[in-house]
C-alpha positions as CSV (number, residue, x, y, z in Angstrom):
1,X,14.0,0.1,-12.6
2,X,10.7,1.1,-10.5
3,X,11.4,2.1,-7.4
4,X,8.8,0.7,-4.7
5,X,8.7,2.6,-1.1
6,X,6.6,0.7,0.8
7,X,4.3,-3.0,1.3
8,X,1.3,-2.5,2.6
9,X,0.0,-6.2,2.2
10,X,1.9,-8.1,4.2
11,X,0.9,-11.0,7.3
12,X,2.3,-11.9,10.4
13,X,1.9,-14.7,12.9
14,X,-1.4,-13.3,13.5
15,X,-3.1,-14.4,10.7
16,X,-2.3,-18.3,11.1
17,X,-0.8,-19.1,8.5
18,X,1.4,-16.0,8.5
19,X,4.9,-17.4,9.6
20,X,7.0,-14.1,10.9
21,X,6.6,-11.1,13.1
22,X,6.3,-7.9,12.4
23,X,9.4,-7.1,14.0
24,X,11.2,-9.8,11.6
25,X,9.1,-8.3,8.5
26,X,9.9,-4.5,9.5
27,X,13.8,-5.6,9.5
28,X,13.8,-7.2,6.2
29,X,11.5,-4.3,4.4
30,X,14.5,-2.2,5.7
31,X,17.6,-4.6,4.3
32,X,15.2,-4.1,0.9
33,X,14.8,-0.9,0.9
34,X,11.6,-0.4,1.8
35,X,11.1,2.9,4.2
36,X,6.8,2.2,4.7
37,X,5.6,-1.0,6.0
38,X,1.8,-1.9,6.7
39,X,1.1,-4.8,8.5
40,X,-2.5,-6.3,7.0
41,X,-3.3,-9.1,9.0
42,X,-6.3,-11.9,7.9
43,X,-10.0,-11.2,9.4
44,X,-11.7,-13.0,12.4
45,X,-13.7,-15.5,9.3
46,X,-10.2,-17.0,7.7
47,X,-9.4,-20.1,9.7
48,X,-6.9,-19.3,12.3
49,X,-7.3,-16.0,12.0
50,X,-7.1,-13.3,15.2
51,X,-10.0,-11.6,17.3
52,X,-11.6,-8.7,16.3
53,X,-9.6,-7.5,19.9
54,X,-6.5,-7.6,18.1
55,X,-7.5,-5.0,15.7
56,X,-8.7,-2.9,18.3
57,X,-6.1,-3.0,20.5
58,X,-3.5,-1.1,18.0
59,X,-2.2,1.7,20.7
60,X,0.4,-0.9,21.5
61,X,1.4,-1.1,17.9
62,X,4.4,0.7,16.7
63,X,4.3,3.3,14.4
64,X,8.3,2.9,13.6
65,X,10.8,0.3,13.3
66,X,14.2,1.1,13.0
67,X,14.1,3.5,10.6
68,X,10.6,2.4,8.9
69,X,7.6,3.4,9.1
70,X,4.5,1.0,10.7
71,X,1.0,1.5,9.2
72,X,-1.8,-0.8,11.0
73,X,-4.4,-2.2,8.8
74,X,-6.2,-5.6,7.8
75,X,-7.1,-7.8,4.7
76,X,-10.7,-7.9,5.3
77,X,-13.0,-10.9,3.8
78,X,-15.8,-10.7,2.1
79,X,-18.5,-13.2,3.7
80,X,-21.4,-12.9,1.8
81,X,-23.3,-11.8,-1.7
82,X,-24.2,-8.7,-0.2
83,X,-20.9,-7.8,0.4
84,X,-20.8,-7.9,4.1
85,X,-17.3,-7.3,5.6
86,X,-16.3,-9.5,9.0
87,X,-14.8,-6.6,11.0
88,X,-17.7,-3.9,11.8
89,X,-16.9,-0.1,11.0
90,X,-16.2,1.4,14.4
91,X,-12.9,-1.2,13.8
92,X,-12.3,-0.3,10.3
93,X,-12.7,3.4,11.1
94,X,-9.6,3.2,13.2
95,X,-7.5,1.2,11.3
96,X,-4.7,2.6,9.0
97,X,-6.1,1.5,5.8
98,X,-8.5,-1.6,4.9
99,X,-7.9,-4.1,2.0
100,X,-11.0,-6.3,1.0
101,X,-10.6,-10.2,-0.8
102,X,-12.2,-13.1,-1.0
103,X,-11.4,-16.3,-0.1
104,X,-12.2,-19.9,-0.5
105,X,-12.5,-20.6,3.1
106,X,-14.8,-17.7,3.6
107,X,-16.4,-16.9,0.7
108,X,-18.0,-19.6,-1.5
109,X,-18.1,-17.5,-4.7
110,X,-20.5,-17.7,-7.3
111,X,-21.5,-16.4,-11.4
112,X,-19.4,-13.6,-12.7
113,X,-22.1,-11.4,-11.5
114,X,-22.7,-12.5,-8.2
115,X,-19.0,-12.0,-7.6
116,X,-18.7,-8.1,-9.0
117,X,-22.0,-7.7,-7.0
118,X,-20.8,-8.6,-3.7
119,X,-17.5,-6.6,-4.2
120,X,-19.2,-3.7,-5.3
121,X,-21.1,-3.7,-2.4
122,X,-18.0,-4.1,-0.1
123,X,-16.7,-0.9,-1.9
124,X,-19.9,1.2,-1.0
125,X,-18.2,1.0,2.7
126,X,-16.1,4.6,2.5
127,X,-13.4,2.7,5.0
128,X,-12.6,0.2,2.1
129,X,-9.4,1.5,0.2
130,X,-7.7,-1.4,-1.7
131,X,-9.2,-4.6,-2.9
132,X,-6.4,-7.5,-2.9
133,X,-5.6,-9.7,-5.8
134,X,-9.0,-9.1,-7.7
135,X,-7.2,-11.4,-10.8
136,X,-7.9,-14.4,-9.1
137,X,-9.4,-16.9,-11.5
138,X,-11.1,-18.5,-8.8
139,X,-13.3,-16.1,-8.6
140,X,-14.4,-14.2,-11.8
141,X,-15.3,-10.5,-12.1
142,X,-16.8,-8.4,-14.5
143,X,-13.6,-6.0,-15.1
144,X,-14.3,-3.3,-16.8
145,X,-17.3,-2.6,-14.3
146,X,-15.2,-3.1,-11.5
147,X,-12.3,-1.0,-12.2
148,X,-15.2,2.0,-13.6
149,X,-17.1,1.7,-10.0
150,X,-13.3,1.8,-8.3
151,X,-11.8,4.4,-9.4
152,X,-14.9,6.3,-9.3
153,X,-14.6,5.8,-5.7
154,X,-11.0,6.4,-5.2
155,X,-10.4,3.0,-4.7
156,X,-7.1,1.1,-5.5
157,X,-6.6,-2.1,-7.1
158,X,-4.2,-4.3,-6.4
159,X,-1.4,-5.9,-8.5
160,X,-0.4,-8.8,-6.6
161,X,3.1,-10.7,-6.4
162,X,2.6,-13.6,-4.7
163,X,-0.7,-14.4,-7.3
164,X,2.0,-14.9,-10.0
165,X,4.7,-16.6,-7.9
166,X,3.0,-18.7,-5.2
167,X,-0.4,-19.1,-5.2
168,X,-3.8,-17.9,-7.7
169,X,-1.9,-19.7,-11.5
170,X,-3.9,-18.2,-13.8
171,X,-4.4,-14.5,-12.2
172,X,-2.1,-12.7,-15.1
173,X,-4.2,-12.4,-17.9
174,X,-7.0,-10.7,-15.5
175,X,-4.4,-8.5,-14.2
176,X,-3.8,-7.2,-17.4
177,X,-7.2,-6.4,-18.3
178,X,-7.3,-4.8,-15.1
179,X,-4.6,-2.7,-15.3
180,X,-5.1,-1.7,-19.1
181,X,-8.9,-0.4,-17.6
182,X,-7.2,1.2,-14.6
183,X,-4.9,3.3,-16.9
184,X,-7.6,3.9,-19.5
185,X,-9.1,5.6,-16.5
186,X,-6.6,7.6,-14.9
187,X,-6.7,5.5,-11.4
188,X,-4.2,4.0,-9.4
189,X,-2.7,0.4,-8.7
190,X,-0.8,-0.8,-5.7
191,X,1.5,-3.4,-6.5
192,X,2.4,-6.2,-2.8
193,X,4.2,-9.1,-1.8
194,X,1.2,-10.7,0.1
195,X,4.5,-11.7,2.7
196,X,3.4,-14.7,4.4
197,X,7.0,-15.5,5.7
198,X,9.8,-12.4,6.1
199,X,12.4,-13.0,3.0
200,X,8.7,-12.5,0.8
201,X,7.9,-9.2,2.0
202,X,9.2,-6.4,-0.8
203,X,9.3,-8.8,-3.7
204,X,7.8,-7.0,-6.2
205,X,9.0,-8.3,-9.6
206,X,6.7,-10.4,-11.2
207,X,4.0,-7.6,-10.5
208,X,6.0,-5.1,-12.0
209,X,6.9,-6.9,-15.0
210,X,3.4,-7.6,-15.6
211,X,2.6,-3.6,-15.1
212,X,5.4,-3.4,-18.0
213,X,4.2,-5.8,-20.3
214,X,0.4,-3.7,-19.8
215,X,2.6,-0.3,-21.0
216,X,1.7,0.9,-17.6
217,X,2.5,3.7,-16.0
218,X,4.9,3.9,-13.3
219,X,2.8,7.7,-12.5
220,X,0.2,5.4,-11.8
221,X,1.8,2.6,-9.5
222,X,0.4,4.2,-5.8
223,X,3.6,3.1,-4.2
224,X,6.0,4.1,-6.3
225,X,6.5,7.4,-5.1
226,X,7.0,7.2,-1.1
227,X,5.4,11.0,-0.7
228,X,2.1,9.6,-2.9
229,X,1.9,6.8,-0.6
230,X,2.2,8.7,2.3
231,X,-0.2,11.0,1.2
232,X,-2.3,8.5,1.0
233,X,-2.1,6.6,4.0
234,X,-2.3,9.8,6.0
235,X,-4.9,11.7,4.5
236,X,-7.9,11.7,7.4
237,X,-11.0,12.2,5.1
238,X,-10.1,8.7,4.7
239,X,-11.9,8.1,8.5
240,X,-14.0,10.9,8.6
241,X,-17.6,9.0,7.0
């Protein structure tokens, strides 16, 4: 059975729809398991979602929770066609690490094209790591073109729990295609809850028996080897652009 050290996509209060705190998530990761936390609130654009203060004001974060480690980042939304992000750079230069989506409420989406276009775009921005739940059917992508331009880049792609459990019906099928290309090409996926409420944050299993079904490699799976993760979350050319 794959071993998964840490979640990075998870929400708190903060994000208005999130129902827990980080203290309450940080607690369960550790009853799971889990030994790396991050804490990826919603942007300023979703509806209900916290001030660009909050995201600035991260020295009062902590960076350890009985006994786990606290990384500080943000899901970041895509607002636009040109791929415009709704927290500027000096923010997302200090954050931990970034993850880009789109949303409905944010983002009205548009032709297969115009979709890969605008996320390609987003990627261009060297503090984007991780783009969240790019299966979603809701939104169509040219694939193969994304994952070339994303691992190019270093970027990950995420697998994404909650899209088979709770929310996105219909994501699967993409998310094999996805991570077929991703191992054709030697990158890396991510595989998170997207924790809206504690008890969610470290379920992992319809993701990972999706990445088995694909013949995927567990080598591959970003988080599932705590010193690779680290590594990665740590590493400060990350912030240095």
């Amino acid at each position: 059975m794959t071993r998964i050290w840490g979640d990075l996509h998870v929400h708190t209060v903060a994000s208005g729809h999130g129902y827990s705190t980080v203290l309450e998530n940080a607690r369960v990761a550790l009853r799971k398991g889990l030994r790396i936390l991050g804490v990826a609130d919603h942007s300023p654009s979703m509806p209900g979602g916290p001030s660009p203060l909050y995201f600035e004001a991260k020295g009062h974060f902590p960076r350890e929770i009985e006994g786990v480690r606290i990384y500080f980042g943000a899901e970041v939304d895509i607002v636009d066609f040109d791929g415009k992000l709704d927290l500027e750079d000096r923010i997302l230069r200090k954050l931990d690490f970034v993850i880009v989506s789109f949303h409905p409420q944010v983002f009205r989406g548009g032709s297969r094209e115009e979709n890969t276009d605008a996320l390609l775009r987003a990627l261009e921005n060297p503090f984007v790591d991780i783009v969240a739940h790019p299966g979603n059917p809701r939104f169509p992508l040219d694939y193969n073109k994304l994952v070339e331009e994303a691992v190019g880049q270093g970027k990950i792609l995420e697998i994404n729990n909650s899209s088979f459990s709770v929310s996105r019906k219909g994501s699967k099928e993409n998310c094999m295609v996805i991570a077929q290309e991703v191992e054709k090409r030697k990158g890396w996926v991510i595989v998170s809850s997207d924790a809206h409420f504690c008890e969610e944050v470290g379920e992992f299993g319809e993701a990972l028996a999706m990445l088995r079904e694909a013949r995927f490699s567990e080598e591959r799976i970003l988080n599932a080897s705590y010193e690779n993760l680290v590594e990665f979350l740590e590493n400060p050319q990350r912030r240095e652009s």
